[in-house]
C-alpha positions in Angstrom: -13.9 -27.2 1.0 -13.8 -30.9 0.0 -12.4 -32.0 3.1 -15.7 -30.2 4.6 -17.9 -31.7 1.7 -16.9 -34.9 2.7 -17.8 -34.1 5.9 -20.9 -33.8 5.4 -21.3 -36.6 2.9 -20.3 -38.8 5.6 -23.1 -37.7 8.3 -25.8 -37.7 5.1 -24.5 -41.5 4.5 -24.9 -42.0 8.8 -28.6 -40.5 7.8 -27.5 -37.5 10.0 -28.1 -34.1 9.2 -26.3 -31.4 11.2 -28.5 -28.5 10.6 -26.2 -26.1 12.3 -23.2 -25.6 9.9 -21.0 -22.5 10.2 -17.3 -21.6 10.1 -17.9 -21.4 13.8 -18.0 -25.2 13.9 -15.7 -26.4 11.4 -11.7 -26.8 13.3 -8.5 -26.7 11.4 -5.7 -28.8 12.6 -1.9 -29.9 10.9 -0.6 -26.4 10.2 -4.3 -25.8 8.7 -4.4 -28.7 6.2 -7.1 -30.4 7.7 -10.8 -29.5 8.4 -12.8 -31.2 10.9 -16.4 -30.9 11.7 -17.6 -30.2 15.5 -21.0 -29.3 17.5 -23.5 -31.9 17.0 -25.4 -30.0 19.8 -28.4 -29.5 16.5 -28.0 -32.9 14.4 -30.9 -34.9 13.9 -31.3 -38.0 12.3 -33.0 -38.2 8.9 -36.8 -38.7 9.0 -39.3 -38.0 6.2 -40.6 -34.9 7.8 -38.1 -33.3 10.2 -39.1 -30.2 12.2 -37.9 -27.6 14.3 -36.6 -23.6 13.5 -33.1 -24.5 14.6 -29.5 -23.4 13.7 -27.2 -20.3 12.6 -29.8 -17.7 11.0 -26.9 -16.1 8.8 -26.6 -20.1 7.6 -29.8 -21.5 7.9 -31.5 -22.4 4.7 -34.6 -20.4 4.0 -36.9 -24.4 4.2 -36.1 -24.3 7.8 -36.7 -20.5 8.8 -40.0 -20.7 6.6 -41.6 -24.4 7.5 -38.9 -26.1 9.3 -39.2 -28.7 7.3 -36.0 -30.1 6.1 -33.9 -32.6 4.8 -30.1 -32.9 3.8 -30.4 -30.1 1.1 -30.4 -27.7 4.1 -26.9 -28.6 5.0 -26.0 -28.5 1.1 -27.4 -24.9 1.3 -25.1 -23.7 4.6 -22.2 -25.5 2.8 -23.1 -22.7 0.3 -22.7 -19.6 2.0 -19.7 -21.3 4.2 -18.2 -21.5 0.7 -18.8 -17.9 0.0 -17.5 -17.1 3.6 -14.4 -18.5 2.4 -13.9 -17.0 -1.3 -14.8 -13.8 -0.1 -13.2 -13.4 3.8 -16.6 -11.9 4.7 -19.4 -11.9 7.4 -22.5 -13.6 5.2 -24.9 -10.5 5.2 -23.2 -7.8 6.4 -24.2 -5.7 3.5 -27.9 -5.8 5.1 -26.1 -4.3 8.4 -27.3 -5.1 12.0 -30.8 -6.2 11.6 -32.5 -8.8 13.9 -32.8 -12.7 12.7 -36.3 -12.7 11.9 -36.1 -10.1 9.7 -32.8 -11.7 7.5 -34.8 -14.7 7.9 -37.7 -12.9 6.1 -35.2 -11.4 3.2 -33.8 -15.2 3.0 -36.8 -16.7 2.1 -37.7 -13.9 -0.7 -34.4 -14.5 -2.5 -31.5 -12.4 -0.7 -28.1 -14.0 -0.3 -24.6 -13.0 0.1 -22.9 -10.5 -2.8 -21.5 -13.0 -4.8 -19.1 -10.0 -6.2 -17.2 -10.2 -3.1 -15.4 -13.6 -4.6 -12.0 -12.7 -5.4 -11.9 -13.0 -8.9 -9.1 -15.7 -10.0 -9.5 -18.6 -13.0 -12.3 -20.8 -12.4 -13.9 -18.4 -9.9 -16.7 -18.3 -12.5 -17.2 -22.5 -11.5 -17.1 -21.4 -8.4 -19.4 -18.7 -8.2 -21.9 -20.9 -9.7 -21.6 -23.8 -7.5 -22.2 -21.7 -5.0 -25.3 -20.1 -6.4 -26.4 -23.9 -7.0 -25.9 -24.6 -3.5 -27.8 -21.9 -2.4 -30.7 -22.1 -4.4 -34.7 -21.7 -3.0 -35.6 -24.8 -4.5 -34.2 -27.7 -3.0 -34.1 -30.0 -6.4 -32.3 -27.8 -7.7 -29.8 -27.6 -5.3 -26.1 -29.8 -5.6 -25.8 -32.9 -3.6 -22.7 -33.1 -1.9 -21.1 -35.6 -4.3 -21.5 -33.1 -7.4 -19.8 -30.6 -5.2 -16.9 -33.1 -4.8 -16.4 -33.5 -8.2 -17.0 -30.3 -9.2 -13.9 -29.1 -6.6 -11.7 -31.6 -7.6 -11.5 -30.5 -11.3 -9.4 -27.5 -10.9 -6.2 -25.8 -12.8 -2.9 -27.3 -12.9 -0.7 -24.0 -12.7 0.1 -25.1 -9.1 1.2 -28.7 -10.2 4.8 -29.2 -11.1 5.7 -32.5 -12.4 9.0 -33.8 -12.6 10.6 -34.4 -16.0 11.2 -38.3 -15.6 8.7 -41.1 -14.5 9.4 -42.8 -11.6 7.8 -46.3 -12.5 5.8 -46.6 -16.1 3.1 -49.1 -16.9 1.4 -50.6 -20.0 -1.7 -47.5 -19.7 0.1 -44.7 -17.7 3.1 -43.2 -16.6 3.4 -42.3 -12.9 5.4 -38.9 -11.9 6.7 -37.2 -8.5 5.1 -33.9 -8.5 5.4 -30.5 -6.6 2.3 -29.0 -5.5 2.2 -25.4 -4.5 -0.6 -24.9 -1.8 -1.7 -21.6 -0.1 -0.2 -23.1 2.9 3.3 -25.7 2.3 4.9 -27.2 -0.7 3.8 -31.1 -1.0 5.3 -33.9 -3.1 2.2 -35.8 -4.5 2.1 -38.5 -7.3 0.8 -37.5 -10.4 -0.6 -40.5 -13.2 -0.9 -39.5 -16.6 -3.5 -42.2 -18.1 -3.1 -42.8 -21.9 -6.0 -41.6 -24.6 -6.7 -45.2 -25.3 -8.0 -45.5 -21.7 -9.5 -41.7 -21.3 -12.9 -42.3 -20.8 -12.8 -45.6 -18.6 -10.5 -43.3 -16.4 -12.3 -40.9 -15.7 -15.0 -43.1 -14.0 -12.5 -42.7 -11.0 -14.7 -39.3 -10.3 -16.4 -41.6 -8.2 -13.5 -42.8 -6.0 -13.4 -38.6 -5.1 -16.1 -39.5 -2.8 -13.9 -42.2 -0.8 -12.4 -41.0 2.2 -10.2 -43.2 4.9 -7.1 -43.1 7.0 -6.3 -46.1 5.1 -7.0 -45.4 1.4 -4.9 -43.7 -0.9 -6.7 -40.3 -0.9 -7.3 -39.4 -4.7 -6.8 -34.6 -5.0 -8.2 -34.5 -8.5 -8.9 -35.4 -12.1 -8.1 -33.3 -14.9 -9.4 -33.9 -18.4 -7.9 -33.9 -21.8 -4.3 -33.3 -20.5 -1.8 -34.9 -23.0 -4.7 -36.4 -25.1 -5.2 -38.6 -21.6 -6.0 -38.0 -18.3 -3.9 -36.6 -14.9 -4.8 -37.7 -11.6 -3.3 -36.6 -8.7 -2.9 -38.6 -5.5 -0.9 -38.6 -2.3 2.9 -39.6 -2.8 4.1 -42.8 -0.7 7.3 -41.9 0.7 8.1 -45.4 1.7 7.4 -47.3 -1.6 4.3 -50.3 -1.4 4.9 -53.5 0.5 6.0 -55.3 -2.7 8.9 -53.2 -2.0 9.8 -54.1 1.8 9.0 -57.4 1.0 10.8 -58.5 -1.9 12.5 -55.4 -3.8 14.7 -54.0 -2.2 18.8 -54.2 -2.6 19.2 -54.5 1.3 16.2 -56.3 2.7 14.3 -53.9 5.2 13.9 -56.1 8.5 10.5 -55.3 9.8 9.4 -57.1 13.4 6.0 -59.1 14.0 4.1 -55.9 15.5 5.3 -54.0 12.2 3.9 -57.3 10.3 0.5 -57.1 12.3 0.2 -53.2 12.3 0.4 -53.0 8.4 -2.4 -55.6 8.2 -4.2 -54.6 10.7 -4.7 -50.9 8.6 -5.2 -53.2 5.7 -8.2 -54.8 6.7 -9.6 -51.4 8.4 -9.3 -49.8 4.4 -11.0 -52.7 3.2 -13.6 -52.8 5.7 -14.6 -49.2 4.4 -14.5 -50.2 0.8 -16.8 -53.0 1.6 -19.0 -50.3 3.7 -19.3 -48.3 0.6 -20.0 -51.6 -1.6 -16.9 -51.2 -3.4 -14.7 -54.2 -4.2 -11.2 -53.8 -4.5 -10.3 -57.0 -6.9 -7.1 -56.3 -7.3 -5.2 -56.4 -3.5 -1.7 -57.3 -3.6 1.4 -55.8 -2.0 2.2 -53.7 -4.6 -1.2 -52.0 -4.5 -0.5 -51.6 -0.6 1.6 -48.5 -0.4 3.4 -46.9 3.0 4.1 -43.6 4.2 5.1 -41.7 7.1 8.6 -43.9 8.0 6.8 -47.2 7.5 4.2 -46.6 9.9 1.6 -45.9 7.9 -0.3 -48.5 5.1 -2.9 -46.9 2.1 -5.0 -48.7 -0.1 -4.3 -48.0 -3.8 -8.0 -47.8 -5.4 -6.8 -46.5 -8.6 -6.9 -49.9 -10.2 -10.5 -50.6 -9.2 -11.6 -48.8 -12.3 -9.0 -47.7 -14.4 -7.5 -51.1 -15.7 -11.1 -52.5 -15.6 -10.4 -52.9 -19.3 -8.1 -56.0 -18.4 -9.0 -58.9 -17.1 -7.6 -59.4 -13.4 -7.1 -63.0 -14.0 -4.6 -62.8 -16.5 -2.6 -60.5 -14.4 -2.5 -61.3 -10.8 -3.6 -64.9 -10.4 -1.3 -65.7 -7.3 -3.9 -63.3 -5.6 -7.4 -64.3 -7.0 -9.9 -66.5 -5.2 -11.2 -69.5 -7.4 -14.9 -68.7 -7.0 -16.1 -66.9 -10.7 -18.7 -64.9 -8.6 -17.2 -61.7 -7.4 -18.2 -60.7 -4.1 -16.4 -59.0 -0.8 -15.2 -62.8 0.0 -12.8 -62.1 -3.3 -11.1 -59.5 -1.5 -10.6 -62.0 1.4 -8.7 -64.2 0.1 -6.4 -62.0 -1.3 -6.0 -60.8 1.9 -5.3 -64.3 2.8 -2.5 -65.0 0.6 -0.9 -61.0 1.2 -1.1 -62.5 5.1 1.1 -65.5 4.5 3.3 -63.6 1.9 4.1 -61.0 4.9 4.5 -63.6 7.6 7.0 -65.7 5.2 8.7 -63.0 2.9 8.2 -65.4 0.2 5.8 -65.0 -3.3 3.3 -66.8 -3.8 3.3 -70.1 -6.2 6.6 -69.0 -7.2 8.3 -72.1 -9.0 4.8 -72.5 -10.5 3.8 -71.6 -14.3 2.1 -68.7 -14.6 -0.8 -70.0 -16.6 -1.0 -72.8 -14.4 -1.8 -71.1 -11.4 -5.9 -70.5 -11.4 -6.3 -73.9 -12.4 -4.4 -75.6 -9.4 -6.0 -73.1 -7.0 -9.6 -74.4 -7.8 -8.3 -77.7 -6.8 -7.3 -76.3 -3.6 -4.0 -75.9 -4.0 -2.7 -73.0 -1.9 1.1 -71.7 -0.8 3.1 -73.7 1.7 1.7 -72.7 5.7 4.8 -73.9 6.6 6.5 -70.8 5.3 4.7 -68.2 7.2 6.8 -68.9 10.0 9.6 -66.1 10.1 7.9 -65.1 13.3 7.7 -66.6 16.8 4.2 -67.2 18.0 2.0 -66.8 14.8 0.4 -70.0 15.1 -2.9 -67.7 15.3 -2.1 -66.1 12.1 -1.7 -69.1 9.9 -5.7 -70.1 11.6 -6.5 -66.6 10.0 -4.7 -67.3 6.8 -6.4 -70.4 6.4 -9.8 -69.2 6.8 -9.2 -66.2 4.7 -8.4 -68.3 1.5 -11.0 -71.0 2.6 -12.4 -72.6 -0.5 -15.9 -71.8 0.6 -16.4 -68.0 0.3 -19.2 -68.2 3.1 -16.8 -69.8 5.0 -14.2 -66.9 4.8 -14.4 -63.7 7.7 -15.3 -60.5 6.9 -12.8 -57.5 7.1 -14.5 -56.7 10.0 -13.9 -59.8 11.6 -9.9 -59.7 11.0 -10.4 -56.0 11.9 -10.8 -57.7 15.7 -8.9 -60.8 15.2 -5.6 -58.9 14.0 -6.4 -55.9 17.0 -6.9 -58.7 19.6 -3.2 -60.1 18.6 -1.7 -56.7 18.0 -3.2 -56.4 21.9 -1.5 -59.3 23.5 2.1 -58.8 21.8 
């Protein structure tokens, strides 16, 4: 149900409203893990007054069948009775028998909905129950959006979360853990972060990041509160370790070729470009926030840092990767991106045999890592042009992630 809520948050943000959502239209796919929405046969693009008696009577919200005046809220309300569908393994209505869609329209708009005792009772059904009862409510302000649902969802119990008994890397805030996670379908190994108390409430701004959804970021399960006088969060596990890893860690050097080198930044850029779409700046890329999973082939965005460290000034932590410029924009992000670029393309770290302290100051005179390093590949005289305008002094002067979203695909195209 958050995969579907996101859905639909996604078509709202598109100004899209589907307006004919049903379990009908919603397809399952990897060993039913993943939802997808289909049947845009009925969507319609937002507009102040939108019209027309259209859609699933047993769905439609009670605005439509009565006016047809609608807006998003009308999705929020099929999400609703989808979400009782689903709790409950019954046919919305059926406790009003065969009776034709004018009159179940007519009992809609006087109040009738589904049983809401045909939940299966469990712990937390009660939360349940009443975001359901939120969702389908007559008046539309008092409805959920789609982003409370999200949150709402992700704050479950933990008595399907196993956590292993030793960290597998510790930092100066949190802890990070392996963890088993019992689903109705499989057993997956996630990551778990236990945040410490002194960070609690700055951590649990990352409700926000619940709402971020991309092939290429690091796809945040849930947040649970006042665990270990802190806060859990649970997140997908990379297999593969981060880039940092590939790059400089490991005991045996894992050779990668130039169309690995160009794939993994290629997906970077792609994450980014979303972040930037949902004006979110990352501030703190580097390759150890660059994780990959399924055997290398896959590269996720870490986003955890974007607020839960905010407490901590970046500079004083990763100043290899920050951009000169004080004002923080989307152009901040591009020059780390610049500098990642040349440390994959050389397998070196940046300003190395320089002092740490001394680093910000001798990049705002220009001073950048040695182009002549990124040369570990034949033919990337075309990257080191894309370094150089990624950590261009001028941050007008710098592409956009969408821009190395075509330059990097138009390489990765020729190789």
């Amino acid at each position: 149900m958050i995969q579907l809520a996101k859905g639909i948050v996604y078509l709202h943000e598109k100004n899209v409203i589907h307006r004919d959502l049903k379990t009908d239209n919603l397809l399952l796919y990897d060993n039913c893990r993943t939802v997808k929405i289909c049947d845009f046969g009925t969507v319609k693009e937002i507009a102040t007054n939108n019209t027309a008696n259209t859609g699933t009577p047993y769905y439609m919200a009670p605005e439509v069948a009565i006016s047809g005046k609608y807006d998003t809220k009308c999705d929020v309300y099929s999400f609703g009775i989808i979400f009782w569908e689903v709790m409950s393994r019954m046919k919305p209505f059926y406790h009003l028998g065969d009776i034709p869609p004018l009159t179940l329209q007519n009992k809609v708009s006087k109040g009738d909905r589904p049983l809401v005792s045909d939940i299966q009772s469990f712990r937390g059904s009660d939360t349940i129950i009443k975001l359901i009862k939120t969702c389908w409510h007559a008046k539309l302000h008092k409805r959920a959006t789609m982003e409370q649902v999200i949150k709402t969802l992700a704050c479950d119990n933990l008595d399907d979360v196993i956590l292993e008994r030793e960290p597998f890397a510790t930092g100066t805030f949190a802890h990070f853990y392996r963890a088993k996670w019992n689903t109705k379908h499989d057993e997956r190994t996630i990551a778990a972060k236990i945040c410490s108390y002194s960070i609690h409430r700055e951590v649990l701004r990352v409700k926000d990041l619940l709402l971020l959804g991309h092939d290429n970021i690091v796809t945040l399960f849930g947040i649970f509160e006042d665990y270990y006088k802190g806060a859990l969060l649970l997140m997908e596990y990379a297999d593969c370790g981060s880039l940092e890893n590939v790059l400089h860690e490991n005991e045996k050097k894992r050779n990668y070729s130039y169309r690995d080198a160009l794939n993994w930044m290629h997906q970077c850029v792609k994450g980014m470009a979303y972040l930037h779409e949902k004006k979110v700046i990352h501030r703190r890329l580097r390759p150890s926030k660059l994780l990959l999973m399924n055997d290398f082939q896959t590269l996720k965005i870490s986003i955890l840092g974007l607020t839960c460290w905010s407490l901590v000034l970046d500079k004083n932590n990763i100043p290899e990767y920050i951009a000169p410029e004080t004002k923080l924009t989307e152009m901040t992000d591009v020059y780390s991106i610049g500098i990642i670029l040349w440390e994959v393309m050389s397998r070196k770290k940046p300003f190395l045999k320089m002092k740490f302290l001394d680093i910000e100051d001798v990049v705002k005179k220009g001073a950048r890592p040695d182009l002549k390093d990124a040369n570990i590949f034949e033919n990337s005289e075309p990257i080191k042009d894309l370094i150089t305008g990624c950590w261009h002094s001028d941050p007008q002067k710098r592409p956009t992630m969408k821009d190395l979203i075509l330059s990097l695909g138009d390489i990765l195209l020729s190789e």
